[in-house]
ROLO-423262 format. One record per residue (C-alpha): x, y, z; residue number from 1. Coordinates in steps of 0.5 Angstrom, whole numbers, plus 2048, in hexadecimal, padded with zeros to 3 digits. Example, Ala and Ser with C-alpha at 12.3 -4.5 7.8 and 13.67 -1.06 7.14 Angstrom:
# ROLO-423262
<site X="819" Y="7F7" Z="810" nr="1"/>
<site X="81B" Y="7FE" Z="80E" nr="2"/>
This chain:
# ROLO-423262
<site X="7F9" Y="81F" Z="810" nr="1"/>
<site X="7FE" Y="81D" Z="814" nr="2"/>
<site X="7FF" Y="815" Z="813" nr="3"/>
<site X="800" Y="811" Z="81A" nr="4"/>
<site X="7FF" Y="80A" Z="819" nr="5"/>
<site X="7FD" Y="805" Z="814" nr="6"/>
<site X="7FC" Y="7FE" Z="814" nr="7"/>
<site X="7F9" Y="7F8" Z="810" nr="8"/>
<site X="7F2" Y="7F6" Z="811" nr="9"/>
<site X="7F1" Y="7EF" Z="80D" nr="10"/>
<site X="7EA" Y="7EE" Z="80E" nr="11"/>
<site X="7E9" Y="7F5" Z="809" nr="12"/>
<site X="7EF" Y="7F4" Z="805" nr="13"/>
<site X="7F1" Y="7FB" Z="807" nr="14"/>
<site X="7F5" Y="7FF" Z="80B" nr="15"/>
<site X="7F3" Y="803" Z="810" nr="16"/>
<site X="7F6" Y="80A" Z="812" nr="17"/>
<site X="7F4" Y="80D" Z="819" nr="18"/>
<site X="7F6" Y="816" Z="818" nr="19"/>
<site X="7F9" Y="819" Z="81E" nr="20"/>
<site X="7F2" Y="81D" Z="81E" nr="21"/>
<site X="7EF" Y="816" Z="820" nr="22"/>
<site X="7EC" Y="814" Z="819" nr="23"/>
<site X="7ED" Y="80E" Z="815" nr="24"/>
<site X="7EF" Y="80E" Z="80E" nr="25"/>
<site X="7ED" Y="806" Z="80B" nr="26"/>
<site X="7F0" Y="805" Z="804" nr="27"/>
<site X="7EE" Y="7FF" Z="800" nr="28"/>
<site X="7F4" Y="7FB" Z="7FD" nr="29"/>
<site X="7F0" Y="7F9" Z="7F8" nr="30"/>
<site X="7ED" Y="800" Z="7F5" nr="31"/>
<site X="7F5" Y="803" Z="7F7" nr="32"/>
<site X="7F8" Y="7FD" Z="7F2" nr="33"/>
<site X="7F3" Y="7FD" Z="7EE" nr="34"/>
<site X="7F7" Y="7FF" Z="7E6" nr="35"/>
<site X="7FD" Y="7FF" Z="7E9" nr="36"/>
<site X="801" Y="7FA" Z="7E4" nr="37"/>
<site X="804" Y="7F5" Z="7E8" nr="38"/>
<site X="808" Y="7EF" Z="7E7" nr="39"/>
<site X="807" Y="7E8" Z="7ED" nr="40"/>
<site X="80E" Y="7EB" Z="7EF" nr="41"/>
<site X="80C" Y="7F2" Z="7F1" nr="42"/>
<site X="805" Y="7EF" Z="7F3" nr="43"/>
<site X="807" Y="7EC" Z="7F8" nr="44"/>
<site X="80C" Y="7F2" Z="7FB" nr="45"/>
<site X="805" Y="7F6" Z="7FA" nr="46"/>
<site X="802" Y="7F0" Z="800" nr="47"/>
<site X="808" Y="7F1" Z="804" nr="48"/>
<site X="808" Y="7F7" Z="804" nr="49"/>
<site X="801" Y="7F8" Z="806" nr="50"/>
<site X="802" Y="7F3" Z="80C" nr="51"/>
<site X="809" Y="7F5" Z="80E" nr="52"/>
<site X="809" Y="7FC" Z="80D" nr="53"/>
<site X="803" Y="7FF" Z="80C" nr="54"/>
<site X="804" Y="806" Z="80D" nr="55"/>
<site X="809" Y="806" Z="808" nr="56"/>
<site X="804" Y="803" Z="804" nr="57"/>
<site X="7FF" Y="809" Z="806" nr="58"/>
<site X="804" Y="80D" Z="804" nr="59"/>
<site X="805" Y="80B" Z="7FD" nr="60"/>
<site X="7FD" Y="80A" Z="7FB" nr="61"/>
<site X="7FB" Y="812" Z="7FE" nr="62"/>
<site X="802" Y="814" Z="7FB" nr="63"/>
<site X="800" Y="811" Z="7F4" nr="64"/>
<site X="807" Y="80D" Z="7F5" nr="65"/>
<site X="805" Y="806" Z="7F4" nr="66"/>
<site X="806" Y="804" Z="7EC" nr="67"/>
<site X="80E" Y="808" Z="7ED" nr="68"/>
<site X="80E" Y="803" Z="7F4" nr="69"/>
<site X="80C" Y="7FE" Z="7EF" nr="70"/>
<site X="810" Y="7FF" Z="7E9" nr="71"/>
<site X="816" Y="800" Z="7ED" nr="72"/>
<site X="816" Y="7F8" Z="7F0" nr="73"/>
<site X="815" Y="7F6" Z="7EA" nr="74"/>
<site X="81B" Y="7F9" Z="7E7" nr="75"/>
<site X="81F" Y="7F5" Z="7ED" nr="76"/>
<site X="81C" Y="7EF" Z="7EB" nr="77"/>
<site X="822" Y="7E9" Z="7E9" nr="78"/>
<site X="820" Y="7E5" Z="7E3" nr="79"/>
């Protein structure tokens, strides 16, 4: 699946992707992030994330990515 376009739906709480063969791929941020052990730092990352870049976001979830995305900003995290 060639991915070609993704952008943030508020109403759902989602991302949606449009393929290059013209299907659309929803994926709930919610379920994506559900278990993935966050701090409000990393959570808030996550929210820009979606909004700002949600085909990055699209990225990391069907790549399984997400909970290293999230550790990584929190280890850059100034105390």
């Amino acid at each position: 699946m060639r991915l070609i376009y993704a952008d943030y739906n508020p109403q759902t709480n989602s991302i949606d992707v449009t393929t290059f063969e013209n299907y659309i791929l929803r994926i709930d941020c919610n379920k994506a992030e559900n278990g993935l052990i966050t701090t409000p730092c990393s959570q808030n990352s996550l929210n820009t994330l979606a909004i700002d870049e949600p085909f990055e976001y699209a990225r990391l979830a069907l790549d399984g990515e997400m909970q290293a995305w999230v550790d990584a900003i929190d280890s850059l995290e100034v105390w």
